[in-house]
DRENTOR-385961 format. One record per residue (C-alpha): residue number from 1; residue in three letters; x, y, z. Coordinates in steps of 0.5 Angstrom, whole numbers, plus 500, padded with zeros to 3 digits. Layout:
! residues N
> NUM  ALA  X  Y  Z
...
! end
This chain:
! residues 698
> 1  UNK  579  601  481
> 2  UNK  581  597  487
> 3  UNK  587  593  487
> 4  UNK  586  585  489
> 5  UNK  589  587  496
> 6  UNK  585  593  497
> 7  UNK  578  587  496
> 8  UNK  583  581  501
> 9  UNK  584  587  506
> 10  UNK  576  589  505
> 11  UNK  574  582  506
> 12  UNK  579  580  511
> 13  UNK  574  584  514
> 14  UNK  568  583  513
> 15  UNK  568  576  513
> 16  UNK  573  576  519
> 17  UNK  577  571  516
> 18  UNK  583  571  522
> 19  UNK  577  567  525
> 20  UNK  575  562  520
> 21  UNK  577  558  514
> 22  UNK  575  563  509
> 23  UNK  581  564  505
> 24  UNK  581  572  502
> 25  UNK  586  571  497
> 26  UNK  583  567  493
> 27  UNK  576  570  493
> 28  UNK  579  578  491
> 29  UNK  581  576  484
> 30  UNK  573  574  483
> 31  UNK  572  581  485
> 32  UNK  577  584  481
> 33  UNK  575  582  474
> 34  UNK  569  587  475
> 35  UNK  568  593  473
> 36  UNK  569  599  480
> 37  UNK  562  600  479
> 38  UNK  561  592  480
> 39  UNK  567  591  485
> 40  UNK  563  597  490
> 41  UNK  556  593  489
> 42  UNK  559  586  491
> 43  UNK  563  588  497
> 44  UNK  557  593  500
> 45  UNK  552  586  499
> 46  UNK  558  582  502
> 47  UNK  558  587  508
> 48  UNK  551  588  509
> 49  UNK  549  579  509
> 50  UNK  557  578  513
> 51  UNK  553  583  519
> 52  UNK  547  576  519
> 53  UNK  553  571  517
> 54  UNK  559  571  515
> 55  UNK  558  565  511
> 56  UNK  553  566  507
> 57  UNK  557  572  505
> 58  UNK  563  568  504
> 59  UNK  558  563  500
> 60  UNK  555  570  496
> 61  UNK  562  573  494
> 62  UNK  564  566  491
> 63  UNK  557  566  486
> 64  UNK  556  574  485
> 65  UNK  562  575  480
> 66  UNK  558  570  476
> 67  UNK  551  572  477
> 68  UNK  553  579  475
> 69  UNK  554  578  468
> 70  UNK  547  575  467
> 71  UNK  542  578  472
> 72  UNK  541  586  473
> 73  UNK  544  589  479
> 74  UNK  536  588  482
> 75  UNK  535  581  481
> 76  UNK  542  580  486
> 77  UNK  539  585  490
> 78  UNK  532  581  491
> 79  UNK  537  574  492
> 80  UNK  542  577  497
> 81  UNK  535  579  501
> 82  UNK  531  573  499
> 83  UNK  538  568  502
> 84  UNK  538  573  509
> 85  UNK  529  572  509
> 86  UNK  530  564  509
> 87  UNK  536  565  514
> 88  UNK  532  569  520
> 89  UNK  526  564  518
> 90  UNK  529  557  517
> 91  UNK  537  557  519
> 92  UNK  544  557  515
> 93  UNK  543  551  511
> 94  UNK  536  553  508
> 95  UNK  540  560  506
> 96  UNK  545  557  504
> 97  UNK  541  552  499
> 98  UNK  538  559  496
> 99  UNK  545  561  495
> 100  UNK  548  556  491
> 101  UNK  541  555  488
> 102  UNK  541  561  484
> 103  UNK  539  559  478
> 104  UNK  532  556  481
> 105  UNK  532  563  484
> 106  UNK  532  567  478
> 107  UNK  527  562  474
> 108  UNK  522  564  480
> 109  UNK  524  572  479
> 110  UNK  519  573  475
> 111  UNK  513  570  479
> 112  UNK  515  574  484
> 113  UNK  516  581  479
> 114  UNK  510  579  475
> 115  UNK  505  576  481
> 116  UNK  501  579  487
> 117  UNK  503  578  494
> 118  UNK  499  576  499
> 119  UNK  503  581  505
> 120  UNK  501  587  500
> 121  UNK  494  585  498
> 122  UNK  491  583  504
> 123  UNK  489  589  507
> 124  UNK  485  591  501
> 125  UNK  482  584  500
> 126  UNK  480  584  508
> 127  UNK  475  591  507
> 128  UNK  473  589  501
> 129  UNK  471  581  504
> 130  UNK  468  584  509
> 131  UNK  464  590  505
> 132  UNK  460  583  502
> 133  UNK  454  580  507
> 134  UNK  453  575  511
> 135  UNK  458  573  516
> 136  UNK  464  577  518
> 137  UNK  470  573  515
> 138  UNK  478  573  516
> 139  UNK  483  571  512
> 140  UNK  489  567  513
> 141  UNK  495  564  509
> 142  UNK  496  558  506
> 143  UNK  499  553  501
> 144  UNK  491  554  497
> 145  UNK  484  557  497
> 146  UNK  479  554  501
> 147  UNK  475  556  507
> 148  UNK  473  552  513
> 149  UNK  467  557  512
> 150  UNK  470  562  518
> 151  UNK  476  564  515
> 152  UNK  479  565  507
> 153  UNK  485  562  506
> 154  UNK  490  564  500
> 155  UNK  497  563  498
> 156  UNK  502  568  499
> 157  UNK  503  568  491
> 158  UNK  499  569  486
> 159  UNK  503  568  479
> 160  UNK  498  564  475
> 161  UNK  497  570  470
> 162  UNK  502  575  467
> 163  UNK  501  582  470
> 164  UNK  501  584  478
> 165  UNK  494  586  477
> 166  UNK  491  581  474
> 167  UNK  494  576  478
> 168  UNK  491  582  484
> 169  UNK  483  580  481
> 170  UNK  485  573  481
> 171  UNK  486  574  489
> 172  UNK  479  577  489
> 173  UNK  475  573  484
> 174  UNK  479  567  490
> 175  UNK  476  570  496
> 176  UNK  470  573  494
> 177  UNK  468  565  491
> 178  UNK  470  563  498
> 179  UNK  465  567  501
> 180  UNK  460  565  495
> 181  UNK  461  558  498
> 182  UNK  459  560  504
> 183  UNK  453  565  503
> 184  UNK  450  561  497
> 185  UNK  450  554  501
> 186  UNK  455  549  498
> 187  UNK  459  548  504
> 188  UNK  452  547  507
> 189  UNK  450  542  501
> 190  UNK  456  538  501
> 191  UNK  457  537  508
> 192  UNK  451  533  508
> 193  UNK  452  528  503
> 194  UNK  455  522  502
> 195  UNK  461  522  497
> 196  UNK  464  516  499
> 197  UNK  458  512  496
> 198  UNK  461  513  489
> 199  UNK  467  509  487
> 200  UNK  472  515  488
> 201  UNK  469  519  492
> 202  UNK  475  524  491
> 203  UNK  473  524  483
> 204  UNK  465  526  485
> 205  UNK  467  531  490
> 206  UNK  472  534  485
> 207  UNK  466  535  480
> 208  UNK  462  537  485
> 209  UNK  467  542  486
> 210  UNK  467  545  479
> 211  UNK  459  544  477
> 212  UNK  459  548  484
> 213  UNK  464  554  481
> 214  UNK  460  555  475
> 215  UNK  454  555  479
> 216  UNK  457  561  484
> 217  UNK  461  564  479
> 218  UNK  454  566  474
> 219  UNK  450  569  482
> 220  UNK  458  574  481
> 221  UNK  456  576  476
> 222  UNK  449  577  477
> 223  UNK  449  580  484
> 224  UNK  457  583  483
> 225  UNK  457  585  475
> 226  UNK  464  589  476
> 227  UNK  467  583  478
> 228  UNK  463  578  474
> 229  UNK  466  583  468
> 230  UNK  473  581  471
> 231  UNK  472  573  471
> 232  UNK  471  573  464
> 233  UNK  477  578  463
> 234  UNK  481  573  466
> 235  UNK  479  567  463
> 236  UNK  474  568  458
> 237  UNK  473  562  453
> 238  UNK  473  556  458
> 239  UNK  466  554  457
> 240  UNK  466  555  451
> 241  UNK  471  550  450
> 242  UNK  468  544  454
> 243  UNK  466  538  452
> 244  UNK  458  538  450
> 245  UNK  455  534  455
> 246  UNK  460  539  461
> 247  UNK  456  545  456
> 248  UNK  449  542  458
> 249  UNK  450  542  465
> 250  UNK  454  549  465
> 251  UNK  448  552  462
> 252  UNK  443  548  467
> 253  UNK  448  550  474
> 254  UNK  449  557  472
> 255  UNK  441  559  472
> 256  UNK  438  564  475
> 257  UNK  434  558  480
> 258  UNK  440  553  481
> 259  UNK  441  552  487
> 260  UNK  447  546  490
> 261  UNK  442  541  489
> 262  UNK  442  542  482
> 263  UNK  449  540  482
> 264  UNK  449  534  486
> 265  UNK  443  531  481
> 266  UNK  448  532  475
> 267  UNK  453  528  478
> 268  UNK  451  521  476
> 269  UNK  450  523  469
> 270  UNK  458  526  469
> 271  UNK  461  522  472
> 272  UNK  464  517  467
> 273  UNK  466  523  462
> 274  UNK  473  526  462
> 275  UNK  474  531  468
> 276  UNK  475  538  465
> 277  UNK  481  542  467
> 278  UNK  479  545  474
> 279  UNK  477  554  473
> 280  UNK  483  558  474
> 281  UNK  480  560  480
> 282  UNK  477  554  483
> 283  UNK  478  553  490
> 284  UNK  479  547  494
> 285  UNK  474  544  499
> 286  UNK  476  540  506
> 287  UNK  470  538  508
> 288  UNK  473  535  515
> 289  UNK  475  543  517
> 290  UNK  470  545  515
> 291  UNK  464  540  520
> 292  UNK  469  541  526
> 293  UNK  468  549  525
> 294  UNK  461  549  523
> 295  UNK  460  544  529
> 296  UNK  464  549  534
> 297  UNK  461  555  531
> 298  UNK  454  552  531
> 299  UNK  453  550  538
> 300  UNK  455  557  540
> 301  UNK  451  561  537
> 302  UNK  446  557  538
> 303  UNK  447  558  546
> 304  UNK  448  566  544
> 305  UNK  443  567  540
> 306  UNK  438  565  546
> 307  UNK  441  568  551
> 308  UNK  441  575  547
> 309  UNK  433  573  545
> 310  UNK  432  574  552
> 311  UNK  435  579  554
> 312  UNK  431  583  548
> 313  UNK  425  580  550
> 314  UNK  426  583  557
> 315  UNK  426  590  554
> 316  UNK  421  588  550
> 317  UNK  416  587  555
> 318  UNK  418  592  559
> 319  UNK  415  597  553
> 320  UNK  409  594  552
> 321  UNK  402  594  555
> 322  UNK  402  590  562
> 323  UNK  396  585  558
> 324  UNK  400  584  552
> 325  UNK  400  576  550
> 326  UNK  406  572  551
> 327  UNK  412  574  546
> 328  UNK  412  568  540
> 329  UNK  418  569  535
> 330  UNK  419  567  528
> 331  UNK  422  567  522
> 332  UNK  419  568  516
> 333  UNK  422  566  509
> 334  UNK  422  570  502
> 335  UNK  417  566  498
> 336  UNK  422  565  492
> 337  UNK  427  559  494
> 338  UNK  433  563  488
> 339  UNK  434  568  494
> 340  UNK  435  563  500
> 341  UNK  442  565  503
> 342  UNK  440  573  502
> 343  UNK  434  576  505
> 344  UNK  429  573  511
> 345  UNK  425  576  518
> 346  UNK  424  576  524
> 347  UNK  417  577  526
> 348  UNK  414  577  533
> 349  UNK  407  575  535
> 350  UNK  406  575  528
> 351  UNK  409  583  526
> 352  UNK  415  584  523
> 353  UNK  421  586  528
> 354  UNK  427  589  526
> 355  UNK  432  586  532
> 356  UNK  438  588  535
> 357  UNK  444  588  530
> 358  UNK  448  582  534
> 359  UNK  441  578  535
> 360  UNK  440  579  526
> 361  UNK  448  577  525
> 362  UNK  446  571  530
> 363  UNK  441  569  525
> 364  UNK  444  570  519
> 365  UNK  451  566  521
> 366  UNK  445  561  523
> 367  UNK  441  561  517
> 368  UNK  448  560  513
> 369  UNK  450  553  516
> 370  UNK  443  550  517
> 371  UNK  440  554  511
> 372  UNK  433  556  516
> 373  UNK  433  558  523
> 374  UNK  430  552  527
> 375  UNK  424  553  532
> 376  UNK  428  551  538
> 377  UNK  433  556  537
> 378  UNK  428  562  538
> 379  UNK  427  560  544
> 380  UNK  429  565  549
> 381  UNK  434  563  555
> 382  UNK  432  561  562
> 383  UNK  435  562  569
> 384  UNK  441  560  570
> 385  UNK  444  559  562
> 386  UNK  447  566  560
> 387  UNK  456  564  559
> 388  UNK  460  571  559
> 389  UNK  464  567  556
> 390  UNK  461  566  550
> 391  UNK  461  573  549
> 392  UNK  469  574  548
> 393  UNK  474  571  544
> 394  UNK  478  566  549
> 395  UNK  486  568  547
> 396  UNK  491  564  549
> 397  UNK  494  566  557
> 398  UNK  501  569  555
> 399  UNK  504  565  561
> 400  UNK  501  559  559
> 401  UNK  504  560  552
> 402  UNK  511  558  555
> 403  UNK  509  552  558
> 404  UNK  508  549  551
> 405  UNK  512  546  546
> 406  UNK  510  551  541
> 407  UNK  511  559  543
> 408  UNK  509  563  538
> 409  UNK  502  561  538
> 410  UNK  497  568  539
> 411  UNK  503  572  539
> 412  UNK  503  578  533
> 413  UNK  510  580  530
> 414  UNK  513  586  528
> 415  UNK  519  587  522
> 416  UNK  525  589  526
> 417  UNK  531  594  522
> 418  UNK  537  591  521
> 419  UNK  542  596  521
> 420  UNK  548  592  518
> 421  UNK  543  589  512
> 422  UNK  540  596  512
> 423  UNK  533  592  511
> 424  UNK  529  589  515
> 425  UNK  528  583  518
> 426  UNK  521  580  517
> 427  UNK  516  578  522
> 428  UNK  522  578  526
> 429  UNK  520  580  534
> 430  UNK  514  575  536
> 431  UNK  510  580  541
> 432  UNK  504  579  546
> 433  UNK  501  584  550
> 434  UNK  500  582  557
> 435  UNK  495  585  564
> 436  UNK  499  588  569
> 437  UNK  497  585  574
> 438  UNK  494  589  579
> 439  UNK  496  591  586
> 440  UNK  492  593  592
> 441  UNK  497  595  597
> 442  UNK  497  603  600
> 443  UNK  502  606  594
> 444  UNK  496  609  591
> 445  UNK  494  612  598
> 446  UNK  500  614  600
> 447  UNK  503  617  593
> 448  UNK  497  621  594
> 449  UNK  497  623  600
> 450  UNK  505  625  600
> 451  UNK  504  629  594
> 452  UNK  498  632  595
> 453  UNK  500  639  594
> 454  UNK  502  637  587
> 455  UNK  496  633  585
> 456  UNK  491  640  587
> 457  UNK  497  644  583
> 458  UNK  497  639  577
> 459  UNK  490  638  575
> 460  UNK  489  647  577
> 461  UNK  496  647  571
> 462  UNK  492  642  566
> 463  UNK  484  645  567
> 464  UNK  487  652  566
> 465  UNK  490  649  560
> 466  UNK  483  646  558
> 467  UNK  480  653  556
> 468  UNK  486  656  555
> 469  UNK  486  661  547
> 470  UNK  492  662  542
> 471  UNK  494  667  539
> 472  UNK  492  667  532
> 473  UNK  497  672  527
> 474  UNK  495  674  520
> 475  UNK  488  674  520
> 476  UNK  483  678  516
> 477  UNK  480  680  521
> 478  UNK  481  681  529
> 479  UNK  482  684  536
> 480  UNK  489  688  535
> 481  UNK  494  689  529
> 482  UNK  500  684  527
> 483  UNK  506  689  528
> 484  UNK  510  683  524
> 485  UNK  505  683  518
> 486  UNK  504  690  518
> 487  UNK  512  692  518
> 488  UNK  512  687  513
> 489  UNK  506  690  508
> 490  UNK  509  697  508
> 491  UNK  515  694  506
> 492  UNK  512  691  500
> 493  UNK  507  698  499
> 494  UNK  515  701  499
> 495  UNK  517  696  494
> 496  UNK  511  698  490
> 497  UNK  508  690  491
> 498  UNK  502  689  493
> 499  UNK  500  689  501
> 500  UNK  498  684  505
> 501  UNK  491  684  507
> 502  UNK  493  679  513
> 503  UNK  495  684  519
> 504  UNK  491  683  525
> 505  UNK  491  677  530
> 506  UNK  485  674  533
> 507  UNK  485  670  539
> 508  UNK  481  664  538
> 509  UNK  479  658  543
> 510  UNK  483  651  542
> 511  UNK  479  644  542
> 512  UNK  483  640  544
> 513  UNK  483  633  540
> 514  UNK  489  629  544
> 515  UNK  491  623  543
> 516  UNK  498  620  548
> 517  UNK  500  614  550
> 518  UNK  504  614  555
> 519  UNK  511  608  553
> 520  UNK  514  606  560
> 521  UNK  520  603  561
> 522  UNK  520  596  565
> 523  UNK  527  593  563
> 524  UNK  530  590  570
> 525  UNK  535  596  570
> 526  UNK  528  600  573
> 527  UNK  528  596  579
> 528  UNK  528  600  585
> 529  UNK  527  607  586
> 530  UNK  527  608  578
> 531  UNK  521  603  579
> 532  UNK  518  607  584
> 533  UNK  518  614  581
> 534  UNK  515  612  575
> 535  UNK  510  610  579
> 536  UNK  509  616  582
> 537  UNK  509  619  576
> 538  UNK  504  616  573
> 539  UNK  500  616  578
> 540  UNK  501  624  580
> 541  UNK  500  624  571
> 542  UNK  493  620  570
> 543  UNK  490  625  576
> 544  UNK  492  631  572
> 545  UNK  490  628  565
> 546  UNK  482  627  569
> 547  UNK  482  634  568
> 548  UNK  483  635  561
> 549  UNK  480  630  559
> 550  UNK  485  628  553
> 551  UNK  485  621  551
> 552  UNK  490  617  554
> 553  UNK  493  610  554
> 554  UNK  499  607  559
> 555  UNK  503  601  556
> 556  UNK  510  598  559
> 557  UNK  515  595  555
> 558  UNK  520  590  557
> 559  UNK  522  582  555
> 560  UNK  529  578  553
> 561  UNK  530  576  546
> 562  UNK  526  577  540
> 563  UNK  521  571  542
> 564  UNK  520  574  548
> 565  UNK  517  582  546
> 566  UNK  512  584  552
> 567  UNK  507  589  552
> 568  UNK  504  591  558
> 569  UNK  498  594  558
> 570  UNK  496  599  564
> 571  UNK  490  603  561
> 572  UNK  488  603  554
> 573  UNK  484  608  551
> 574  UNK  477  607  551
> 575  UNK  479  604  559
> 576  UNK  476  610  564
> 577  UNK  482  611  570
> 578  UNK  479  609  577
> 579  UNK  481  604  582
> 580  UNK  483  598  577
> 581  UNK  488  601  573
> 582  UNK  491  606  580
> 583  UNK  492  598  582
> 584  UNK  495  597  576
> 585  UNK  500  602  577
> 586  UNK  502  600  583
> 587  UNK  503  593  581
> 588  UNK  509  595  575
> 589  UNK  514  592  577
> 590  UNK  521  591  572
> 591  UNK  522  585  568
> 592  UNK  527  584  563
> 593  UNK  531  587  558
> 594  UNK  530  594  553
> 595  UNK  528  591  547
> 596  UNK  523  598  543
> 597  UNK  523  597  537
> 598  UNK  516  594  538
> 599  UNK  514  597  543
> 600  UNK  514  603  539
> 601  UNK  512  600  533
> 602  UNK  506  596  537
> 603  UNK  504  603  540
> 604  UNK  504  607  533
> 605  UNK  498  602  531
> 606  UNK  494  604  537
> 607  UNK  495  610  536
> 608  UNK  493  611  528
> 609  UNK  487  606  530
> 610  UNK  486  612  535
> 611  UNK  482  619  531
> 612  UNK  485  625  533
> 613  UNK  488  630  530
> 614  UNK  495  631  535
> 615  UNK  498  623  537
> 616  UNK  504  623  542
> 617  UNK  508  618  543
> 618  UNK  510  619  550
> 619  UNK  517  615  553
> 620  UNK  519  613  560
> 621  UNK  526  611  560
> 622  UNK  532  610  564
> 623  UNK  537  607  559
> 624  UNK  538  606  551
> 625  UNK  536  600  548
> 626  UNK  539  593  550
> 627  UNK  536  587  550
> 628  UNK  540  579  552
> 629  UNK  543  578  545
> 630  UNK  543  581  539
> 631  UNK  539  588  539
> 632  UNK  545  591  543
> 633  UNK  549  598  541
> 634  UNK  549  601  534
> 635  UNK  543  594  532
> 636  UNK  538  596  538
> 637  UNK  539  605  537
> 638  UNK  538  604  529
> 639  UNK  533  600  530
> 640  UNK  529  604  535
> 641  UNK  531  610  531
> 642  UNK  528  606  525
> 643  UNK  520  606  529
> 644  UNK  521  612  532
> 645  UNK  522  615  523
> 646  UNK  516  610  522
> 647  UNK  512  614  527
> 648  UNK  514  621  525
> 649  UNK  511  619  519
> 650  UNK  504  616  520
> 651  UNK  503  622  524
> 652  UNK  504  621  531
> 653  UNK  509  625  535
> 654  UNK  515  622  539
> 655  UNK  519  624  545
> 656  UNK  523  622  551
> 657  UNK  525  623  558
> 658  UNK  530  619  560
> 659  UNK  534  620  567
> 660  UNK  539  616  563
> 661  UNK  546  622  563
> 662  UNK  548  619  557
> 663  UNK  542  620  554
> 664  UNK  544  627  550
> 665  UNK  550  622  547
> 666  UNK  544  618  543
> 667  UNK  536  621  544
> 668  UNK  539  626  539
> 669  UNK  540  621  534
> 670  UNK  533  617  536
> 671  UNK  529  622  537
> 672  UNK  532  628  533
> 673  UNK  535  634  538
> 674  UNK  528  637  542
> 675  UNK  524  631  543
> 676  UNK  527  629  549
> 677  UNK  529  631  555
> 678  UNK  533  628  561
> 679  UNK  532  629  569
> 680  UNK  538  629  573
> 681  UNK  534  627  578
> 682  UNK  530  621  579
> 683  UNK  526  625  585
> 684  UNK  523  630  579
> 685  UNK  520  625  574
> 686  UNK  513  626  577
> 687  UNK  514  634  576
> 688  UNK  518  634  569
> 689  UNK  512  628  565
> 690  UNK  507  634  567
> 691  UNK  511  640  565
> 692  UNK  514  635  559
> 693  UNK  506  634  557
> 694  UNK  503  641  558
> 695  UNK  509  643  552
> 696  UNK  507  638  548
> 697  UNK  499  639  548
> 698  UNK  499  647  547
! end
């Protein structure tokens, strides 16, 4: 049991109340009536919110005693995170209306106990939207369902329903309505007509929303029965409960051969009735996003698919006899308008074809937006009407970013550990990858030539490494006997157990399936000779690994402050090594600050996207984590320790080397006591990554 001096002396340090208006005094005896069990856990949050600001916590201290008599431990818990999470998003004085609004928190707990998250669901809903046919869709947050026909939006929470899992279908029944939407032409239909001639257009778009989810919700059931299933689960009685006339026309959409228009043609008739409460899973239509992207996309793919037309229709003709008849493309629709949206075929001079997968995806988006594929999109492209770009997605140039007004755009974010809150903070880091910029000059050539000894030495060293056999022991069978094995089995036969079986060794051939990405230091503290060695190593290493043929990735890591995280790609995975990336490996240069985290975090996802059966995260350093505000000392080492557990434990196997002679005070700490290494000597990096890498692989 603490005495109130014991707590004033505690929040005299927490709250650094020699530098504020806090007064300790006052705030100990609203600790001291709690219980020590109690006492303990307000102080540890007091702790833990005063390590983000010592205002909020002081706000935390004044309210928690109370909330503690009503809410569990928990709860507390999840109000103290949730304060710190809008403090990092929206700033002390949104953080603080969380604080003193603790009753409204506790009211929305339950939705946040009860309902489906959008973080923690996207990922099952994104394969299971991309499992349906048609376009290829994306997801997206926002305040409510709707589709601009590309991308599924959803809110972040779902809590309409009691349970987590049935709020988690409800996610599903929204997205997969989305996609009905665009498979099935209601976005089409609409687009074309002309709601505002009605005297609320907003009223006879809302009925034609709801004829059109009573439509798409019986083709669910019928092309989707388990999820069919799960719609009636979810909300069973809801056309039985509506009003006669709604009853008709549900009966009337809901037929095997309904199709948009058939809601359309129902709306003179409903419009004068009451509006019936919308479905539980009806989702919004926003017309105009939806016609600006279709307009974008549609000319797009319409260029696209006509140069695509063209280059297979090359190919074509370069098969086929030299008197064959020019090539006359069609499309040919099924006979039964009730399968409009799934199925079509592409016949050449009358014969039916099966295209490439790119040119059927084109016609397939095509005939989703057009509801056919117009005989002026067949026709091939000529000379001169092939774009590249219309090939690639074009991403925002991470330098120009800057020059706006908002900075975030395009970037990716990662969770940064808070060591002081011990949580962390969300979608903290804002990350852009970025291009090395190559650089043609002789560093390339006179590496080479200087260290030409060692390259020939290197690349003999990793071809022997290659074919090299390991000894396997306690096998059934094989070449010599395992004296270990042995000595152990007779000892069991002495204590009468039985023997072991396993006593032979066997050397066996080692397939190497190898995945390294090499992490390099770029923070300003490498300019110079540490600059230079690097290079050299890289360099000397990349030569080597073309004789091994491991997989290999090269990324330096630099920036200043969390809005700034800079990855900086030199070779990826799938990039053959030649004279473009040997140029982009003289173009690294030193840029900012130390922030890994990231770095780390960035790297181990391209490592678990990379199949193999061994993943190294290999690190090139000159110093511990550092960056221009916050992520210094016990922050920036906790953090990095924090990414290095995170890929311990999806797989990937970390290491260090550093030419840092303080390493051995922290890299034992980050990196665990045989996972790094220091090289006293600059002049050795290029020698100690091979040597470092040839432990690691055996």
């Amino acid at each position: 049991m603490l005495s109130a001096d014991d707590i004033a002396a505690r929040l005299d340090e927490y709250l650094e109340t020699e530098f504020s208006f806090i007064r300790s005094d006052e705030l100990a005896p609203l600790i001291l009536a709690l219980a020590p069990a109690e006492q303990a856990f307000v102080l540890d949050w007091t702790r833990r919110i005063a390590s983000t600001n010592t205002e909020i916590a002081h706000q935390f201290v004044r309210r928690a005693p109370q909330v503690l008599k009503l809410q569990e431990p928990r709860v507390i818990e999840a109000w103290a995170l949730h304060a710190m999470d809008v403090y990092d998003r929206a700033g002390l004085r949104a953080a603080l209306a969380v604080i003193q609004d603790v009753e409204r928190f506790v009211q929305h707990s339950h939705a946040r106990t009860a309902g489906a998250l959008f973080d923690e669901v996207s990922g099952v809903l994104l394969h299971f939207v991309h499992g349906l046919a048609g376009r290829p869709l994306k997801l997206a947050l926002a305040d409510t369902a709707w589709t601009d026909s590309e991308t599924i939006h959803l809110p972040a929470l779902l809590a309409q329903l009691a349970g987590r899992e049935d709020n988690f279908r409800l996610y599903k029944v929204l997205a997969v309505l989305q996609w009905a939407q665009i498979h099935h032409g209601t976005l089409r239909v609409a687009l074309h007509t002309d709601f505002t001639s009605w005297p609320d257009a907003a009223r006879a778009q809302r009925l034609y929303a709801l004829l059109e989810t009573l439509r798409l919700e019986a083709i669910i059931a019928r092309t989707l029965p388990g999820l069919g299933r799960e719609m009636q689960q979810l909300q069973p009685d809801y056309v039985a409960a509506l009003p006669a006339a709604w009853q008709a026309a549900a009966r009337q959409v809901q037929g095997a051969r309904s199709t948009p228009a058939a809601s359309l043609g129902l709306l003179a008739s409903l419009y004068a009735a009451p509006l019936p409460p919308p479905r539980l899973w009806q989702v919004e239509l926003y017309l105009n996003e939806v016609a600006a992207c279709m307009q974008t996309r549609m000319a797009r793919e319409k260029q696209l698919l006509r140069v695509r037309l063209a280059q297979w229709l090359e190919e074509q003709r370069k098969k086929a006899p030299a008197d064959s008849a020019p090539p006359r493309l069609a499309v040919r629709e099924p006979a039964d308008d009730a399968q409009a949206g799934d199925s079509f075929e592409l016949t050449l001079n009358d014969a039916p074809v099966a295209p490439p997968e790119t040119i059927a995806r084109l016609l397939t988006s095509i005939r989703l937006d057009l509801g056919e594929i117009p005989d002026e999109y067949l026709v091939p492209a000529g000379p001169g009407e092939y774009d590249p770009a219309l090939y690639t997605e074009q991403a925002d140039d991470p330098d120009a970013v800057w020059q706006g007004t908002y900075h975030e755009r395009g970037a990716s974010y990662y969770n940064e550990w808070d060591h002081g809150r011990q949580h962390y903070r969300k979608n903290w880091c804002v990350m852009r990858e970025k291009e090395v910029a190559p650089v043609h000059d002789g560093f390339v050539a006179a590496t080479l030539q200087r260290y030409s000894g060692l390259v020939a030495h290197l690349r003999r060293s990793f071809e022997a490494m290659r074919d090299e056999e390991r000894l396997l022991k306690r096998q059934v069978h094989g070449d010599g006997v395992d004296i270990d094995a042995l000595v152990e089995a007779l000892a069991d036969a002495r204590d009468g157990s039985e023997m072991s079986d396993r006593l032979f060794t066997r050397l066996h051939r080692v397939e190497r399936d190898i995945a390294v990405a090499f992490m390099v230091d770029m923070s300003g503290s490498t300019r110079g000779w540490v600059n230079d060695a690097e290079r050299e190593a890289l360099l000397l290493l990349c030569e080597a690994l073309e004789a091994l043929g491991d997989r290999y990735a090269i990324y330096g890591f630099s920036g200043i402050t969390r809005k700034r995280c800079e990855l900086y790609r030199i070779k990826r995975f799938d990039e053959p090594y030649g004279a473009e990336v040997r140029a982009r490996i003289s173009g690294i240069r030193a840029q900012d600050y130390t922030r890994m985290g990231f770095a780390i975090r960035h790297l181990t996802q391209l490592l678990n996207a990379t199949a193999a059966r061994t993943r190294l995260l290999i690190t090139l350093s000159d110093g511990k984590p550092d960056d221009y505000s916050d992520y210094r000392g016990v922050y920036g080492i906790e953090d990095t320790r924090r990414a290095l557990l995170e890929a311990r434990r999806s797989g990937i196997h970390p290491f260090c080397i550093t030419i840092d002679e303080h390493g051995p005070e922290y890299l034992p700490h980050m990196y665990g006591a045989v996972n790094y290494t220091v090289v006293s000597e600059v002049r050795q990096l290029p020698f100690k990554v091979g040597e470092i890498y040839r432990r690691l692989t055996r």
